[in-house]
C-alpha positions as protocol buffer text, in pm:
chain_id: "A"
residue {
  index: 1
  type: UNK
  ca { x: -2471 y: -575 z: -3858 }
}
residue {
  index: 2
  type: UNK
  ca { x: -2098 y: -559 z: -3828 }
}
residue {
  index: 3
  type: UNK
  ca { x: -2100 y: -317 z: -3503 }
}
residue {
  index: 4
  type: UNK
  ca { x: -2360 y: -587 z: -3348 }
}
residue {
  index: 5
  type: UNK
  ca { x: -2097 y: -870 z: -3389 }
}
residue {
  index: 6
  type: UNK
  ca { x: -1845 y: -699 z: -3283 }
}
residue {
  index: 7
  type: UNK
  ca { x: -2038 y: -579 z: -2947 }
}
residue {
  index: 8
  type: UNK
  ca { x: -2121 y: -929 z: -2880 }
}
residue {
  index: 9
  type: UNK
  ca { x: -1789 y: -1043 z: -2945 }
}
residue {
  index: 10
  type: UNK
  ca { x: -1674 y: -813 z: -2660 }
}
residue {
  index: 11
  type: UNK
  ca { x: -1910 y: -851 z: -2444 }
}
residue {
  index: 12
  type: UNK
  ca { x: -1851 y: -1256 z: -2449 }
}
residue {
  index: 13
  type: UNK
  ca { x: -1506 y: -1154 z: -2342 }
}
residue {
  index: 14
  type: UNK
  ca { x: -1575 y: -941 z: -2101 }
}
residue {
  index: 15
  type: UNK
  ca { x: -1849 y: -1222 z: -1935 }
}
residue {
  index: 16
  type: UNK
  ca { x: -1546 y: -1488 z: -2019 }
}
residue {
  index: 17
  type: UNK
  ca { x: -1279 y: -1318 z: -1813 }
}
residue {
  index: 18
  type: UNK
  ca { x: -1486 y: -1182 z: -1538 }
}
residue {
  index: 19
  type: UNK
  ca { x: -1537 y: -1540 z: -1479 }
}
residue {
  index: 20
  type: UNK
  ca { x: -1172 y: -1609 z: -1456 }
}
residue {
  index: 21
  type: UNK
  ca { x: -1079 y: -1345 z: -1242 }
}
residue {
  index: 22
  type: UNK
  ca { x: -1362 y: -1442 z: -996 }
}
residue {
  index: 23
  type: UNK
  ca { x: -1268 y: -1789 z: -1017 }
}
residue {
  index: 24
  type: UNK
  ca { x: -885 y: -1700 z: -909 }
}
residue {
  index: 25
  type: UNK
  ca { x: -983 y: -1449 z: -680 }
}
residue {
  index: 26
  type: UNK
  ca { x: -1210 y: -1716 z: -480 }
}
residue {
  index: 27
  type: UNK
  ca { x: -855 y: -1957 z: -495 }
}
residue {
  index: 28
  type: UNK
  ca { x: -620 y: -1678 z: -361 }
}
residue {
  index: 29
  type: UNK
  ca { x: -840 y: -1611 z: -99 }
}
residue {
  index: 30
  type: UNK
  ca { x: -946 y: -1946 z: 7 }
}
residue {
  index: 31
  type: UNK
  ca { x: -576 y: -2015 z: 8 }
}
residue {
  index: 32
  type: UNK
  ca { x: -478 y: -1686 z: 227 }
}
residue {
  index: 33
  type: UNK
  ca { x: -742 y: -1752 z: 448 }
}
residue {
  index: 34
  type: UNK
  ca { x: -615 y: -2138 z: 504 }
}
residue {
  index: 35
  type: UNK
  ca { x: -299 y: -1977 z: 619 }
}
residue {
  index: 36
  type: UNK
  ca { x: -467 y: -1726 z: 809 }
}
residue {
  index: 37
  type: UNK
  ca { x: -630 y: -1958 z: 982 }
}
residue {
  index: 38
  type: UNK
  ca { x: -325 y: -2141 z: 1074 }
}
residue {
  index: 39
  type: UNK
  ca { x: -190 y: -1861 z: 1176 }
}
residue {
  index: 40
  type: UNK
  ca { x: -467 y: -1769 z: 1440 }
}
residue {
  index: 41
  type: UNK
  ca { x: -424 y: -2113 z: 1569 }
}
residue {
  index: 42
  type: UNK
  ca { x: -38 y: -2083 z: 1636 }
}
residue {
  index: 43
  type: UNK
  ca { x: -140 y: -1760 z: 1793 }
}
residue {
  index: 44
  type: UNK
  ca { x: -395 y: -1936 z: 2013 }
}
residue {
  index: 45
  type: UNK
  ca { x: -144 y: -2214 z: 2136 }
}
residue {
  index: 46
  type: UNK
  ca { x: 146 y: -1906 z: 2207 }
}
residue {
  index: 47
  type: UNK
  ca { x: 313 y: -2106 z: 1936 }
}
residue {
  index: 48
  type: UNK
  ca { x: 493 y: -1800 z: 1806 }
}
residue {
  index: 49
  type: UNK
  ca { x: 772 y: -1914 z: 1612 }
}
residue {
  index: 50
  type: UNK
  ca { x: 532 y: -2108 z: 1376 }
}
residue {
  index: 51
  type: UNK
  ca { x: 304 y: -1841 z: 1324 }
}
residue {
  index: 52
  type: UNK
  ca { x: 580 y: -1593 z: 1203 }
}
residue {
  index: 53
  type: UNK
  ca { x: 680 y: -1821 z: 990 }
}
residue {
  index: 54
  type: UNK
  ca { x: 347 y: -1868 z: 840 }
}
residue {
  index: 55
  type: UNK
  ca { x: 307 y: -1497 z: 829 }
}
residue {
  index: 56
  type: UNK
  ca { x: 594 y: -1467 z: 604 }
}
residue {
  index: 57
  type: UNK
  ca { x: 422 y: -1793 z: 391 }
}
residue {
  index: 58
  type: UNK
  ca { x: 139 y: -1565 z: 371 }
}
residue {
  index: 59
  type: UNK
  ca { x: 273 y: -1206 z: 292 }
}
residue {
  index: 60
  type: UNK
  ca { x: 484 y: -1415 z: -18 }
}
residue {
  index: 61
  type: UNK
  ca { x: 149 y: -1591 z: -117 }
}
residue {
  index: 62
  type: UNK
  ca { x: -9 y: -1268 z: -159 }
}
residue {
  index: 63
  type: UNK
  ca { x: 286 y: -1128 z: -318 }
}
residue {
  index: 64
  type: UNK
  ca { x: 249 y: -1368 z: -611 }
}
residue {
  index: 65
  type: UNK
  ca { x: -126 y: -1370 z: -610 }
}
residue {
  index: 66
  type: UNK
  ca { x: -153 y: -985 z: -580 }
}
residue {
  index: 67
  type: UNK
  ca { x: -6 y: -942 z: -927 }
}
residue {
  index: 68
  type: UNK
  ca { x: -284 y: -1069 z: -1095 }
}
residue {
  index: 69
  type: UNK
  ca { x: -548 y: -954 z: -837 }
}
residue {
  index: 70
  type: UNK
  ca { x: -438 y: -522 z: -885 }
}
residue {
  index: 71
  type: UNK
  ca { x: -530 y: -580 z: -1233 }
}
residue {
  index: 72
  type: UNK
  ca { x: -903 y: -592 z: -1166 }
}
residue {
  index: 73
  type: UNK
  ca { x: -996 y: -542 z: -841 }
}
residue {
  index: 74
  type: UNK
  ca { x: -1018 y: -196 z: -617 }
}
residue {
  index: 75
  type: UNK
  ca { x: -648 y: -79 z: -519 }
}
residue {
  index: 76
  type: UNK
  ca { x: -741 y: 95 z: -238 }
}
residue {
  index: 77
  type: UNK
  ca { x: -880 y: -291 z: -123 }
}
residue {
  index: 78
  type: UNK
  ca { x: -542 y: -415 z: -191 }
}
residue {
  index: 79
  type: UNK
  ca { x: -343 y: -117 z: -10 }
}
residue {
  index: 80
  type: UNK
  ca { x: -577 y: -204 z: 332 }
}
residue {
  index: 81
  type: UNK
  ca { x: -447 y: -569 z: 316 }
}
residue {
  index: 82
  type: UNK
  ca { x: -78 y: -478 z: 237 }
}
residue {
  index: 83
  type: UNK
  ca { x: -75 y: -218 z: 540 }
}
residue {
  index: 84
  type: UNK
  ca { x: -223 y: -503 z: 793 }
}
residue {
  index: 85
  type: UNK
  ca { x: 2 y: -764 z: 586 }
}
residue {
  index: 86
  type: UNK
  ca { x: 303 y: -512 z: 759 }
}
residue {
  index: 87
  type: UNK
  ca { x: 133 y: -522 z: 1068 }
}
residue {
  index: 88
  type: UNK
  ca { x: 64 y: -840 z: 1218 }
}
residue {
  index: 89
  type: UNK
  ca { x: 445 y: -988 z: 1163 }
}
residue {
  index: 90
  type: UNK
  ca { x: 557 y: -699 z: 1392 }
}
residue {
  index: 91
  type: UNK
  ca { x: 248 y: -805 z: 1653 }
}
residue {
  index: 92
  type: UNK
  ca { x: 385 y: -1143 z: 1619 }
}
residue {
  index: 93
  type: UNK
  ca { x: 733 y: -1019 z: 1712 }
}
residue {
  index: 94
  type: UNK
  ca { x: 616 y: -856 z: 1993 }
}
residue {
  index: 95
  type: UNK
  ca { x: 430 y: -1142 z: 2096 }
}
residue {
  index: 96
  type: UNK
  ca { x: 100 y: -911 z: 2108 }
}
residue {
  index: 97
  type: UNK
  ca { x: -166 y: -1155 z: 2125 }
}
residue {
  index: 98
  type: UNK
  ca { x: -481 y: -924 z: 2095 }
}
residue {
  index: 99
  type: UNK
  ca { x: -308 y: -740 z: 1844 }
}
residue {
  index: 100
  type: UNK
  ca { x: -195 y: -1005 z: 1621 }
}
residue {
  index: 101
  type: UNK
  ca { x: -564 y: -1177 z: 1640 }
}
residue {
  index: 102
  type: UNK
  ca { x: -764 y: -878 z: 1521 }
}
residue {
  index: 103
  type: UNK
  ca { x: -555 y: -792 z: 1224 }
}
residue {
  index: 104
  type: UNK
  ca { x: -564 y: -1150 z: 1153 }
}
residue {
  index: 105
  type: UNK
  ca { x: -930 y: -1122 z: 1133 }
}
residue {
  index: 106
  type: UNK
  ca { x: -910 y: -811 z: 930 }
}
residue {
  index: 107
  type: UNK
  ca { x: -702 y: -980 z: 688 }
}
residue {
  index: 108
  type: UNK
  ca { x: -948 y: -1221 z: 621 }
}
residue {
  index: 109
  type: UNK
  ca { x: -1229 y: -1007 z: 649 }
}
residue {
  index: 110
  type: UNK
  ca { x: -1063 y: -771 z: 389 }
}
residue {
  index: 111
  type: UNK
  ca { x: -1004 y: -1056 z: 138 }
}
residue {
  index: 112
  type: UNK
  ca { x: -1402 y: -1157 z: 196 }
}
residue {
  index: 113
  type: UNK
  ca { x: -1472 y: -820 z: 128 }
}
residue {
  index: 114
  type: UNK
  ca { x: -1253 y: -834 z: -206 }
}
residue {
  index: 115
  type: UNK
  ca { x: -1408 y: -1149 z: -354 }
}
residue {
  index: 116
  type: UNK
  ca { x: -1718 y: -1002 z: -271 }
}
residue {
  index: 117
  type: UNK
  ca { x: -1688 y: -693 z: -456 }
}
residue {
  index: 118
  type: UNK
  ca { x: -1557 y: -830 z: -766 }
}
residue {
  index: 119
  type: UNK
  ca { x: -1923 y: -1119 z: -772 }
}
residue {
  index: 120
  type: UNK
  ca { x: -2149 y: -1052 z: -1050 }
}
residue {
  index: 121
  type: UNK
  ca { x: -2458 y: -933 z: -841 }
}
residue {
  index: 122
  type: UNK
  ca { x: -2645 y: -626 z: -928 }
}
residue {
  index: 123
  type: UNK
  ca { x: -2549 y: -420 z: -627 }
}
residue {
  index: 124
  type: UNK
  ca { x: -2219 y: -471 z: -761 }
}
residue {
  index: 125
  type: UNK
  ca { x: -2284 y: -339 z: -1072 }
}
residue {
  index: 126
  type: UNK
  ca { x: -2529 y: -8 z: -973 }
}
């Protein structure tokens, strides 16, 4: 009876902070991709300045939100963003509009592709 508690007990916590790190994982990324966004709109107008400056906004966003998000999600996930987060500041240097619009779009395709990993579905799980 003992090892029954005890496997419930965990298994609440497990379904407890699942939730929680979905939950913030949905937030970082709705909040990156707000930026994002901006940022593909400065690129639109050729407003360049702005949208460097919003690139560094977003690459210290996901500094502080990337802590959290290494402990449970795929690292190889979090390596693809960090490699395009390197990227597209240089493309905005270089005033590279192609360029700096698709890894834009990778960016936030990556951090779909995150929060969709980590949802409780059972593809997910299999």
């Amino acid at each position: 009876m003992k090892n029954v508690v005890i496997s419930l007990i965990i298994s609440v916590l497990m379904i407890i902070s699942m939730s929680f790190s979905i939950k913030y994982l949905n937030k970082a990324s709705q909040n990156l991709e707000r930026l994002i966004d901006e940022i593909e709109k400065n690129i639109a107008d050729d407003n360049w300045d702005k949208a460097y400056k919003t690139t560094i906004e977003l690459t210290d966003k996901w500094k502080d939100y990337s802590k959290k998000i290494k402990l449970f999600s795929n690292h190889q996930e979090i390596d693809n963003i960090e490699m395009e987060l390197q990227k597209l500041p240089q493309y905005i240097k270089e005033k590279t509009k192609d360029e700096s619009l698709a890894c834009a779009y990778v960016l936030k395709f990556l951090l779909h592709h995150i929060a969709d990993l980590e949802k409780i579905r059972l593809e997910n799980i299999f």
